[in-house]
LOTOR-938140 format. One line per field, with one value per atom (N, C-alpha, C): residue number from 0; residue in one letter; atom name; x negated, z negated, y. Coordinates in pm, 1 decimal, decimal comma. Each point is the difference from the previous one (the first is absolute). Layout:
! residues N
nr: (NUM|...)
rest: (a|...)
atom: (CA|...)
u: (X|...)
w: (Z|...)
v: (Y|...)
END
This chain:
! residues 84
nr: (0|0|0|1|1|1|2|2|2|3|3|3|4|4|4|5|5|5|6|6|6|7|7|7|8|8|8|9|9|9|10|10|10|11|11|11|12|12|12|13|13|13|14|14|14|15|15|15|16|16|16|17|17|17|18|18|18|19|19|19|20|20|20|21|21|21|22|22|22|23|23|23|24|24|24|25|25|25|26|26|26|27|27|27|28|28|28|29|29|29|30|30|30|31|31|31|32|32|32|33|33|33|34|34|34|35|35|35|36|36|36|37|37|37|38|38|38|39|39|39|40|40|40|41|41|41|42|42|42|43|43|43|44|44|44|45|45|45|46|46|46|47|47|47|48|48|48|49|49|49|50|50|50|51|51|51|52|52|52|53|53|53|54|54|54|55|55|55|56|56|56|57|57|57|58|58|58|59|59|59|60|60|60|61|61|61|62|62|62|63|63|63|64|64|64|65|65|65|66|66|66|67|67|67|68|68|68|69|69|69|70|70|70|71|71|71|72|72|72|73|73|73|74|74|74|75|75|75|76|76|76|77|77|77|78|78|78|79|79|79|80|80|80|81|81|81|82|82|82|83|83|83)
rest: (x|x|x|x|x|x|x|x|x|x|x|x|x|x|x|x|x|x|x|x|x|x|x|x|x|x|x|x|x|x|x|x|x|x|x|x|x|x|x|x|x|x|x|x|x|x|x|x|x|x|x|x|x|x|x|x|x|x|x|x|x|x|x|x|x|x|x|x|x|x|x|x|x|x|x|x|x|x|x|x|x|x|x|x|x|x|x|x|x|x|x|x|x|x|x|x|x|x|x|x|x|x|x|x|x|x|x|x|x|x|x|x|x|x|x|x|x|x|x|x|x|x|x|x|x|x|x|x|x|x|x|x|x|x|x|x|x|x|x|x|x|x|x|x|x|x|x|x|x|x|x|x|x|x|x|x|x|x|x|x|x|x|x|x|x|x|x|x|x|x|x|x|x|x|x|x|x|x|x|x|x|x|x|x|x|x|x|x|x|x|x|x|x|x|x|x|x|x|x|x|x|x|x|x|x|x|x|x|x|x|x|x|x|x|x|x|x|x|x|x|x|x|x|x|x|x|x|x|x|x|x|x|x|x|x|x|x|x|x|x|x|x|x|x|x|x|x|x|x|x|x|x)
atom: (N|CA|C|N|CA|C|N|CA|C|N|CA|C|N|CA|C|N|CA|C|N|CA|C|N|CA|C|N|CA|C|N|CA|C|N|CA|C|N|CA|C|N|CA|C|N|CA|C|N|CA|C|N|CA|C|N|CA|C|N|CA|C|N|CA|C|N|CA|C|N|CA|C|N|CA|C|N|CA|C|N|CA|C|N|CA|C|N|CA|C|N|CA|C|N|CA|C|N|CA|C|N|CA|C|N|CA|C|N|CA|C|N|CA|C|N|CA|C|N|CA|C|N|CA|C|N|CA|C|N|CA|C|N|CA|C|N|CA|C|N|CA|C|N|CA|C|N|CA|C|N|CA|C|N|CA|C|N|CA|C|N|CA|C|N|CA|C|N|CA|C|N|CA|C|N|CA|C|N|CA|C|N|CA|C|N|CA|C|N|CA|C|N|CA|C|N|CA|C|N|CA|C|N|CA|C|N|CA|C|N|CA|C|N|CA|C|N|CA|C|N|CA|C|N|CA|C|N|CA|C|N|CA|C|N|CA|C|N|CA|C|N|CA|C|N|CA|C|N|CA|C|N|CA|C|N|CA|C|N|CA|C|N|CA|C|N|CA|C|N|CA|C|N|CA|C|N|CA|C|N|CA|C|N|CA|C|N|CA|C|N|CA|C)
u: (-83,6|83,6|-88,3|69,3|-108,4|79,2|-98,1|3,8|83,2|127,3|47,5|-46,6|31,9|-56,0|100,4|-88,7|99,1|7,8|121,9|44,7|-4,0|-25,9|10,5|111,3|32,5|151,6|18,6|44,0|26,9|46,2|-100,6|64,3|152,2|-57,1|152,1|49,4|134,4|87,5|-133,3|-83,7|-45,3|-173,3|3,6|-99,8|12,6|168,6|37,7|-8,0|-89,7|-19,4|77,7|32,3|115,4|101,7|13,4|73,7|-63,9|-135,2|-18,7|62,6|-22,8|62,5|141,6|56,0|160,6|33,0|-97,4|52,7|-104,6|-33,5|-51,3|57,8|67,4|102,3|92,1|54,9|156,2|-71,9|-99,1|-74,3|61,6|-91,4|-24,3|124,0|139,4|121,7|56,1|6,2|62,3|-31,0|-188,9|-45,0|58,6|6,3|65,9|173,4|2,9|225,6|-47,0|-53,5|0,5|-62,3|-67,7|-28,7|68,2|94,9|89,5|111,5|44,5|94,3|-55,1|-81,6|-39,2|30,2|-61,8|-9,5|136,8|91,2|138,5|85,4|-30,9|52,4|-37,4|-155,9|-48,6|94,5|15,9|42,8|140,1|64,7|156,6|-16,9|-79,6|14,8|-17,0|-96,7|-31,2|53,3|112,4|126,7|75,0|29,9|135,2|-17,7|-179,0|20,0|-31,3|-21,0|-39,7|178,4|83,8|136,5|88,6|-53,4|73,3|-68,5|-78,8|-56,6|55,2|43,8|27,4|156,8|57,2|153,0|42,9|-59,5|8,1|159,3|59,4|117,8|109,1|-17,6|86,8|-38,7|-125,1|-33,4|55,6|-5,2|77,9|143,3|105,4|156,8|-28,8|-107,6|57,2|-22,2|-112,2|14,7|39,3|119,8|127,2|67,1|67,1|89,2|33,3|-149,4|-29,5|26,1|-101,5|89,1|117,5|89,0|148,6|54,0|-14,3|30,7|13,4|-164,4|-35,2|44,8|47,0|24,5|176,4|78,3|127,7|8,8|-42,7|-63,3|-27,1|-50,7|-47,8|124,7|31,7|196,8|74,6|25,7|156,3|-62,3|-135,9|-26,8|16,9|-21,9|-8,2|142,9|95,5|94,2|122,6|-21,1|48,7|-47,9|-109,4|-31,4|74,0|48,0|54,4|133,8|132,9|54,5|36,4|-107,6|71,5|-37,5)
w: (0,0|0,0|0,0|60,1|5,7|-130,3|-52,9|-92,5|20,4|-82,1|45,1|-17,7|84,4|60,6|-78,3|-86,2|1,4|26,7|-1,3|45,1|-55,9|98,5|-96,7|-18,7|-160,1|7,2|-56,6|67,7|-25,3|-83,0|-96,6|-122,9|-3,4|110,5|34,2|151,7|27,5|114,7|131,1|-60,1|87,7|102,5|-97,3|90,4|60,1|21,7|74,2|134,3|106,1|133,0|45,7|127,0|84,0|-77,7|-163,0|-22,8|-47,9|24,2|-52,3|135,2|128,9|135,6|-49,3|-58,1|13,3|-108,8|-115,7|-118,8|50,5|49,9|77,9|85,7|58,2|135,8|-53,5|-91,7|-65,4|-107,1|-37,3|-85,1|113,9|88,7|125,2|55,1|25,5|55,4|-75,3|-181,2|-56,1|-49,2|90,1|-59,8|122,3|101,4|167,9|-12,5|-93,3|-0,2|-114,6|-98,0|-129,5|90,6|52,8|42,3|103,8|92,3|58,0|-30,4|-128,2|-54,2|-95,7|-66,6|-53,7|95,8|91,2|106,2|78,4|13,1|4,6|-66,4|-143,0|-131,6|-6,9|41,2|25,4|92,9|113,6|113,5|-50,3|-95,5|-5,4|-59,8|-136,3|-109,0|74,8|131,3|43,2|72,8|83,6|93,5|-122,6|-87,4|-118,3|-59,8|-45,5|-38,0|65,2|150,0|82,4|49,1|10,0|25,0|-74,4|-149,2|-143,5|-6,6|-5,2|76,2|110,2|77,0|124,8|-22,7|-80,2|-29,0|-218,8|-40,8|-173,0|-4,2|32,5|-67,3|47,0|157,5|-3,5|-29,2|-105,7|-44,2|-190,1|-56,4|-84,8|-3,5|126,9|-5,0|43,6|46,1|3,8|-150,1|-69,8|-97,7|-103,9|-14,2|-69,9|54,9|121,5|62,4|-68,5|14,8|-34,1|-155,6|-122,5|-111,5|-54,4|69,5|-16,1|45,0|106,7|24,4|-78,7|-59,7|-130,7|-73,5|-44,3|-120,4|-23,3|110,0|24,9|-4,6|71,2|-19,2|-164,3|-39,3|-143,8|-70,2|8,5|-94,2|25,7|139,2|48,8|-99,5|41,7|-62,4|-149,0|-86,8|-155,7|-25,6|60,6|-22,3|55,5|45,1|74,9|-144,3|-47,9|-84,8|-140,3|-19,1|-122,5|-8,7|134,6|-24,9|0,3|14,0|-12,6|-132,9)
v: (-116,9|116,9|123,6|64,2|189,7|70,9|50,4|109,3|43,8|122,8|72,9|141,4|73,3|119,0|100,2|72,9|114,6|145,5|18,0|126,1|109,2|86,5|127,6|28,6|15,3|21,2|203,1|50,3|161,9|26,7|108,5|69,0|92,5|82,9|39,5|8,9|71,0|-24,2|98,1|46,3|87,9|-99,6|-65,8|-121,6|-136,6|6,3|-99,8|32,6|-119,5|65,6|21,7|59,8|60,4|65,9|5,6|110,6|144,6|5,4|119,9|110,4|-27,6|39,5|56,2|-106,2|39,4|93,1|-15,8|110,1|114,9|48,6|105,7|85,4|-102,3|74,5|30,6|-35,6|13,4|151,7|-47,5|109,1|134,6|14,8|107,1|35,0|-105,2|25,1|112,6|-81,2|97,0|132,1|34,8|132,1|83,2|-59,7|43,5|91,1|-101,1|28,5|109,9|-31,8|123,9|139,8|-10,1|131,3|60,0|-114,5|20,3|77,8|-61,0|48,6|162,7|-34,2|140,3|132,7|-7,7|70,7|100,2|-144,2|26,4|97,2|-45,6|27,9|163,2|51,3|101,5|95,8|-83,1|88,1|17,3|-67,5|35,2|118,8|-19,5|174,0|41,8|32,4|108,2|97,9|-170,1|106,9|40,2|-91,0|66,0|119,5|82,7|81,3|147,8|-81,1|111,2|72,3|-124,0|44,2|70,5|-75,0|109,9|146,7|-24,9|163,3|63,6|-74,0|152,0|-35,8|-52,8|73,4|-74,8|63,3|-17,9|-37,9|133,6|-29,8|-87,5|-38,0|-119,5|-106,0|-40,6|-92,8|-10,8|132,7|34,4|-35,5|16,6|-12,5|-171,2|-43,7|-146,8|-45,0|24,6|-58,7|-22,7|193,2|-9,5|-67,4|-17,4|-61,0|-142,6|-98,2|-162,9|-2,2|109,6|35,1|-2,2|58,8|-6,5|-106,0|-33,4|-181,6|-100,9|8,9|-64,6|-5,9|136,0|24,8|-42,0|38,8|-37,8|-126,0|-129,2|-80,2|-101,0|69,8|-23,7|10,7|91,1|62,8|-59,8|-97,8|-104,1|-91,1|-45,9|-152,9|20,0|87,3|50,3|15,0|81,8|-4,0|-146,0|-30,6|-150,2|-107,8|1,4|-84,2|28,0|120,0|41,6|-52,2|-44,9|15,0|-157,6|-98,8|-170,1|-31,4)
END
């Protein structure tokens, strides 16, 4: 009989062959989408507060407007609950 041969067996998930490749790429994908998205996220404030700037106050009457909604809103359900 032959000896048996042994293996190197890996301390951790990062020196198993052919997966250091794959936790790398997945590493790199998700630095790709995060900065993707950062970026995005950037360009929205930038239209949102470049637009609240060139007209304030109809950004003001919408957000009384959604307020009172709310708030009306809030008073059926509060008052609806008082009366079962």
């Amino acid at each position: 009989m032959e000896p048996m041969q042994e293996s190197k067996i890996p301390s951790n998930v990062q020196e198993m062959p052919g997966r250091g490749e794959t936790f790398q790429q997945a590493r790199e994908k998700l630095s790709e989408t995060w900065t993707g998205v950062n970026e995005y996220a950037r360009d929205a404030a930038s239209y949102a507060d470049e637009t609240v700037r060139n007209s304030p106050w109809t950004f003001v009457g919408v957000g009384f407007g959604i307020g009172v909604v709310v708030g009306a809103l809030i008073a059926l359900a509060a008052n609806s609950r008082s009366r079962f």
